[in-house]
C-alpha positions in Angstrom: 94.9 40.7 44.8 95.0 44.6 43.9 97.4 44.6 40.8 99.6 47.3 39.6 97.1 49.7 41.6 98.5 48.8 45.1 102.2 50.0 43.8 100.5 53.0 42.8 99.0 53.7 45.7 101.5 53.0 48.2 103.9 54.9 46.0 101.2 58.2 46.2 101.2 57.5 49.8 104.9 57.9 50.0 104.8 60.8 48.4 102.6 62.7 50.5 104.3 61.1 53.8 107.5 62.5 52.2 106.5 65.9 51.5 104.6 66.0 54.8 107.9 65.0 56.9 109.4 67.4 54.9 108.0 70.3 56.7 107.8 68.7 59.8 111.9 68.7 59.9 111.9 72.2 58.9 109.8 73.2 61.7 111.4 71.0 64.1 114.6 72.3 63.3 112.8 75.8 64.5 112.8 74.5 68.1 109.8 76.5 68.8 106.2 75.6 67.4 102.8 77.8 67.3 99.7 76.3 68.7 96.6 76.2 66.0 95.3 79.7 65.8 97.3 81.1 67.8 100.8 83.0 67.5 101.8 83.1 71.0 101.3 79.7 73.1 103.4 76.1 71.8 100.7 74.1 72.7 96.8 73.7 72.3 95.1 70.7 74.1 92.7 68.5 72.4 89.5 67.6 74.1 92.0 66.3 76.8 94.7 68.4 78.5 97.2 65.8 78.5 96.7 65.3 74.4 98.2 68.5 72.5 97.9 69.8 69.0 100.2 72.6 67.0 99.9 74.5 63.9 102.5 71.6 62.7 99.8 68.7 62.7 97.3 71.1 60.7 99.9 72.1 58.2 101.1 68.0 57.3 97.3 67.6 57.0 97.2 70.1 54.7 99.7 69.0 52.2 98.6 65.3 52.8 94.9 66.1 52.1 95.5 68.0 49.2 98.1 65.6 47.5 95.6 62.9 47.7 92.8 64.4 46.4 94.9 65.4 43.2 96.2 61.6 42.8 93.1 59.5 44.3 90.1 62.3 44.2 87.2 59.7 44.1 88.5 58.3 47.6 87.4 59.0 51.5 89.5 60.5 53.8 89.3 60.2 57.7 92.0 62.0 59.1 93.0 63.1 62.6 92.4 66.4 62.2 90.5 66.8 59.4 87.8 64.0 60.6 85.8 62.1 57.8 85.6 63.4 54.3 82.8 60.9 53.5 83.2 60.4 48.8 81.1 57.2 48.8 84.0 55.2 47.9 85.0 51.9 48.6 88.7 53.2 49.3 89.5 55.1 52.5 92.7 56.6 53.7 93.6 56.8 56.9 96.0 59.4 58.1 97.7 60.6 60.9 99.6 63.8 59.9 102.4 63.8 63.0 102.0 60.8 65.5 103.6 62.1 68.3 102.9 66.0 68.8 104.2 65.7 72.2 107.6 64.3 71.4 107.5 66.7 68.6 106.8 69.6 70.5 109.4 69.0 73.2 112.0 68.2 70.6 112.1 64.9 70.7 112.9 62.9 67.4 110.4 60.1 67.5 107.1 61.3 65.6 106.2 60.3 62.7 103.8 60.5 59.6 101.0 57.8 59.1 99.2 56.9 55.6 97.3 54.0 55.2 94.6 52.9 52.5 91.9 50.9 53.1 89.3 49.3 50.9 86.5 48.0 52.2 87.8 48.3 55.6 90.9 46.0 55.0 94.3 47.8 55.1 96.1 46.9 51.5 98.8 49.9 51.7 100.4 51.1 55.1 103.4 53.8 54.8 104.8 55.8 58.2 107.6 58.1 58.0 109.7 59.3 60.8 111.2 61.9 59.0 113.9 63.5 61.7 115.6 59.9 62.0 115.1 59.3 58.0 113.0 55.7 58.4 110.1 54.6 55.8 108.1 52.3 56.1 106.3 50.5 53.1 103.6 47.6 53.5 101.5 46.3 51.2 98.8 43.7 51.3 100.5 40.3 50.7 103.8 41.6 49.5 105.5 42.1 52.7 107.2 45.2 54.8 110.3 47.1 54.0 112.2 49.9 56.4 114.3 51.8 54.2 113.9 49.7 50.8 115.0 46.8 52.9 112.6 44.0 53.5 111.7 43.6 57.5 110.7 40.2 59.8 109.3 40.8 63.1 111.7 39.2 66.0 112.3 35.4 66.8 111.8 35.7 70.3 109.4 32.8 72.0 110.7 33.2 75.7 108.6 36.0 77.6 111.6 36.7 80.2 113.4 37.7 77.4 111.0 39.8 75.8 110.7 43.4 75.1 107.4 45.2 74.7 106.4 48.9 74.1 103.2 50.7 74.7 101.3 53.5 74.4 98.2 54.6 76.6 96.0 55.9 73.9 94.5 58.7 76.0 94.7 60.4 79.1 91.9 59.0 80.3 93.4 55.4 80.4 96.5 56.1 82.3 95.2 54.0 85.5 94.6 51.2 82.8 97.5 51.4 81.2 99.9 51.9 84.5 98.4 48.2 85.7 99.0 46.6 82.5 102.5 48.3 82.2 103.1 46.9 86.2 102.0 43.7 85.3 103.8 42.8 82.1 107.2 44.2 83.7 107.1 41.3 86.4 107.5 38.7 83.4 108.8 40.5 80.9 113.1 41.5 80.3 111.2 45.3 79.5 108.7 47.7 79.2 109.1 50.9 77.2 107.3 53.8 76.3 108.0 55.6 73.2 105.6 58.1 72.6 104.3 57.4 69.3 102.1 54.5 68.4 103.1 54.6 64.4 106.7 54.2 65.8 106.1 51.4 68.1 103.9 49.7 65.6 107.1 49.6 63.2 109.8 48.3 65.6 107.1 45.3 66.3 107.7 45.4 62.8 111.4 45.7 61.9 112.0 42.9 65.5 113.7 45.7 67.2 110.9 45.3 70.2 108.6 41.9 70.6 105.5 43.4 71.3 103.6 46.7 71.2 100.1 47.3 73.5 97.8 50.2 73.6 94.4 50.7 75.0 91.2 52.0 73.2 93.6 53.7 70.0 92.1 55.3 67.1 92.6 53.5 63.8 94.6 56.5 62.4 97.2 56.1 64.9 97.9 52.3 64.4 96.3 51.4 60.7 99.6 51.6 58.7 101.3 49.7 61.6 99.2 47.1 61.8 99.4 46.1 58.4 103.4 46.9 58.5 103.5 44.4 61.2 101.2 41.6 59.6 103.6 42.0 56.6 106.6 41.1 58.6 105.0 38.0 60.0 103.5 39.6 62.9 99.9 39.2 65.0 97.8 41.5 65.9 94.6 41.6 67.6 92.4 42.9 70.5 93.0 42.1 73.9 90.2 39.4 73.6 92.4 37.6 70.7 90.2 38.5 67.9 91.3 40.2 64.5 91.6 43.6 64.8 89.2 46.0 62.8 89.2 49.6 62.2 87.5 50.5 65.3 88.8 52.3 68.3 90.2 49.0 70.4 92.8 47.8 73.0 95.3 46.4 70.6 97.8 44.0 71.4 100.8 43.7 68.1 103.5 40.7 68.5 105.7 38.4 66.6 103.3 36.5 66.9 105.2 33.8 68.9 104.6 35.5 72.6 101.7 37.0 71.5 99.2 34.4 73.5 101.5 34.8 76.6 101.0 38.4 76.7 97.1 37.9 76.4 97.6 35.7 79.5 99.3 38.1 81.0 96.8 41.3 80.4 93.8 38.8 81.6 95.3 37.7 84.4 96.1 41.6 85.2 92.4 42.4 85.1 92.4 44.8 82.2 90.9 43.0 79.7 87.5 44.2 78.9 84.9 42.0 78.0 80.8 42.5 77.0 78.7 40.4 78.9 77.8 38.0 76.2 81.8 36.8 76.9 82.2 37.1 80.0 79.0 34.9 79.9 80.9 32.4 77.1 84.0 31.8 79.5 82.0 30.8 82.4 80.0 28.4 80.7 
């Protein structure tokens, strides 16, 4: 649908996730990290005390932000740290430097680097690197997902006893949320997990090494390359109301597809599916 330009792009995109993870191993390697502005402490919070941020998150920003705007300079960028950087273009790319600070910050290997293009609000190029445990991941709008050069299907299973799902909370705030869904999926489920990176659990959907993947209210930077890496490989993905997911912050439920209307049943009948009144006014009619 894109042409030549998509390979370009997702090829740019690799790039700057490559150079980015880059100097995230280095640091890592350091065992010790410096909060944002300041020399002393390991960790600053974000508006949340639960949600931390580190000099390393600004400095894979950095490099990201500047190789794009040398290789795509007419295109928006909405980053997590950077915010919007509003060009007027139909393109936008969507970034999460280092998806995962926590892990990262207490030495943990799973963190990873998110790029994804959009245009016109549809994700055509999704790339995440996890740098430390030497995984890429490539998707591209109707050409399918590959993990390592290696092309990736999501998992086969249809039985929900058998199947294993992974989740992230999205936010402090949503712990009470997320601790019922979590309780209530484990009573019909074989397992739930929690990885600490929603980039990561986006690509195991992905690569079939986990069922199923839910969060609650995410930002689109944490979860846009995912999604698409996951649509690639045959996945679905949508809100917890069953409708297409969009760039907007959402509960987000990503499958293979084949368990993915038992899990909704499942969430519903757990009571933490929100609905407007307009639909909760459409099921009782």
């Amino acid at each position: 649908m894109f042409g030549e330009p998509v390979h370009y792009f997702a090829d740019t995109a690799v790039k700057a996730a490559t150079l980015a993870g880059q100097a995230l191993v280095r640091n890592f390697r350091k065992h010790h990290a410096s909060v944002y502005g300041n020399e002393v402490l390991s960790v600053g919070n974000r508006s949340l005390s639960k949600e931390v941020t580190s000099s390393n998150d600004h400095e894979a920003d950095k490099i990201i932000i500047d190789l794009l705007r040398e290789h795509c300079p007419s295109h928006n960028l909405l980053t997590e740290e950077t915010g919007l950087i509003d060009n007027g273009s139909p393109y936008t790319w969507i970034i999460d430097p280092l998806d995962g600070s926590s892990n990262f910050l207490n030495h943990n290997p799973f963190f990873a680097v998110s790029i994804c293009l959009a245009y016109n609000d549809e994700p055509i190029t999704g790339v995440i690197l996890s740098p430390f445990i030497e995984e890429m991941v490539v998707a591209r709008k109707g050409q399918g997902c590959t993990l390592n050069g290696r092309p990736v299907m999501v998992s086969s299973t249809k039985n929900l006893s058998r199947t294993y799902v992974v989740g992230c909370p999205g936010g402090e705030k949503n712990n009470v949320r997320f601790a019922e869904m979590e309780y209530a999926l484990h009573q019909q489920i074989k397992d739930f997990r929690k990885i600490g990176s929603a980039a990561v659990e986006c690509y195991m959907v992905a690569a079939g090494r986990v069922d199923g993947f839910t969060t609650l209210n995410i930002d689109s930077w944490d979860v846009a390359a995912g999604v698409l890496a996951a649509q690639e490989a045959g996945g679905k993905v949508t809100d917890f109301n069953g409708r297409p997911w969009r760039l907007d912050k959402t509960d987000l439920l990503v499958s293979n597809g084949l368990i993915h209307d038992d899990i909704l049943r499942e969430l519903d009948k757990a009571g933490v599916v929100k609905r407007t009144s307009a639909q909760v006014e459409e099921l009782a009619g």
